[in-house]
C-alpha positions in Angstrom: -15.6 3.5 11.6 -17.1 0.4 11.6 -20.7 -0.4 9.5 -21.2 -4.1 10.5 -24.8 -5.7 9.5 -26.7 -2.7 10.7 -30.0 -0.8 8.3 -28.2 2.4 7.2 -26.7 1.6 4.1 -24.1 4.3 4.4 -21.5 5.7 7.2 -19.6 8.9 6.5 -17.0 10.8 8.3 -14.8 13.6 8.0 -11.6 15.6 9.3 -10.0 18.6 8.5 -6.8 20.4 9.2 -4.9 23.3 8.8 -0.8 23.2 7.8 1.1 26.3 7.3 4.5 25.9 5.4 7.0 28.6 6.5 9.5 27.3 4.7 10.2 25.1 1.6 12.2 25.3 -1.4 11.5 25.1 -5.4 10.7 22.2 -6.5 10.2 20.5 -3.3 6.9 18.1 -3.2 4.7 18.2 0.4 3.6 14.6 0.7 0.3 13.8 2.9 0.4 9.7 3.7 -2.6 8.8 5.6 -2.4 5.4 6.9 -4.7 2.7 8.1 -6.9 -0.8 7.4 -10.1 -1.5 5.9 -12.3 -4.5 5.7 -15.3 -5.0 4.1 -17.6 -8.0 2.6 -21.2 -9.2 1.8 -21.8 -6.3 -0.5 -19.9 -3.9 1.9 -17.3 -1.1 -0.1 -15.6 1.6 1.5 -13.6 4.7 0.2 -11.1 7.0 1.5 -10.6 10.8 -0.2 -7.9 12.6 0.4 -8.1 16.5 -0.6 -5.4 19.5 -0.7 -3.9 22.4 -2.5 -7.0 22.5 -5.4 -5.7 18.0 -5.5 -8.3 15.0 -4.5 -6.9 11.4 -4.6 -9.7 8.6 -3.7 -9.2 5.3 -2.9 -12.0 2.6 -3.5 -11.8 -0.6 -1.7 -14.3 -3.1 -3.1 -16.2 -5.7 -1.1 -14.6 -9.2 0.0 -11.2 -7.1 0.8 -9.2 -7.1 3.9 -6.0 -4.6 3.5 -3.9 -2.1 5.1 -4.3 1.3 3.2 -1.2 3.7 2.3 -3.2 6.9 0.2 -0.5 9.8 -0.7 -1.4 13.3 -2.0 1.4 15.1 -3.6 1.3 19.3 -3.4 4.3 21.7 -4.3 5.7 22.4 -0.9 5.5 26.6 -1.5 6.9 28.6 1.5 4.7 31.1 3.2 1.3 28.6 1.8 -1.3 27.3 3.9 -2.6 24.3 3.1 -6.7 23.2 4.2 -6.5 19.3 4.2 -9.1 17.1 4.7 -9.8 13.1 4.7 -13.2 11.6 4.1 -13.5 7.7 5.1 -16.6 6.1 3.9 -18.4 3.0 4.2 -22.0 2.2 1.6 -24.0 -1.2 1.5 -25.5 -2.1 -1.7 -29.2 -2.4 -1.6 -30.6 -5.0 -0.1 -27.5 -6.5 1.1 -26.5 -6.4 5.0 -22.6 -6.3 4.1 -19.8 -5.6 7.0 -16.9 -3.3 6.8 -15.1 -1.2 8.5 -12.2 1.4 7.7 -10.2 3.8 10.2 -7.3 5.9 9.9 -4.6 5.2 12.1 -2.1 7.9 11.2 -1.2 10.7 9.0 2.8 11.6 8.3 3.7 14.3 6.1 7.0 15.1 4.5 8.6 17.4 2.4 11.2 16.0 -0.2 
């Protein structure tokens, strides 16, 4: 998603997905790594929010930054659960500034451990 010197000050979007464990044991941790870069400057911030399993983790990325992103969220891996994930990648412009950024996701793993 890029934002680059344009008059919306913000740019939002979303995914969802469903995953179903069938099987897992006590005490076993379901980890959800989403992957991918962000860039952002001239008053430009982005964030990325990660939510799961009732758990939100958010990562802020201030202006002048240029960085690959690694954001986890950690659930109990529960047999016979399904879990409604989602990702929310967003860029905002302070006011009155005409900052570029951008942010994508280019992958989401998940393990169980």
């Amino acid at each position: 998603m890029g934002n680059g010197a344009v008059t919306e000050p913000d740019a939002t979007r979303s995914f969802s997905m469903t995953l179903p464990l069938t099987d897992g044991a006590k005490g076993e941790t379901l980890r959800v790594h989403a992957q991918g870069f962000a860039f952002t400057q001239d008053g430009a911030t982005a964030r990325l929010t990660l939510r799961g399993g009732g758990r939100v983790t958010v990562k802020d990325i201030p202006t002048g930054s240029e960085l690959d992103l690694l954001q986890t969220l950690e659930l109990p891996a529960s047999p016979a659960t399904t879990y409604q994930l989602s990702a929310d990648i967003e860029l905002h412009q302070r006011d009155g500034t005409v900052g570029d950024g951008y942010l994508n996701i280019l992958a989401i793993d998940i393990e169980i451990t």
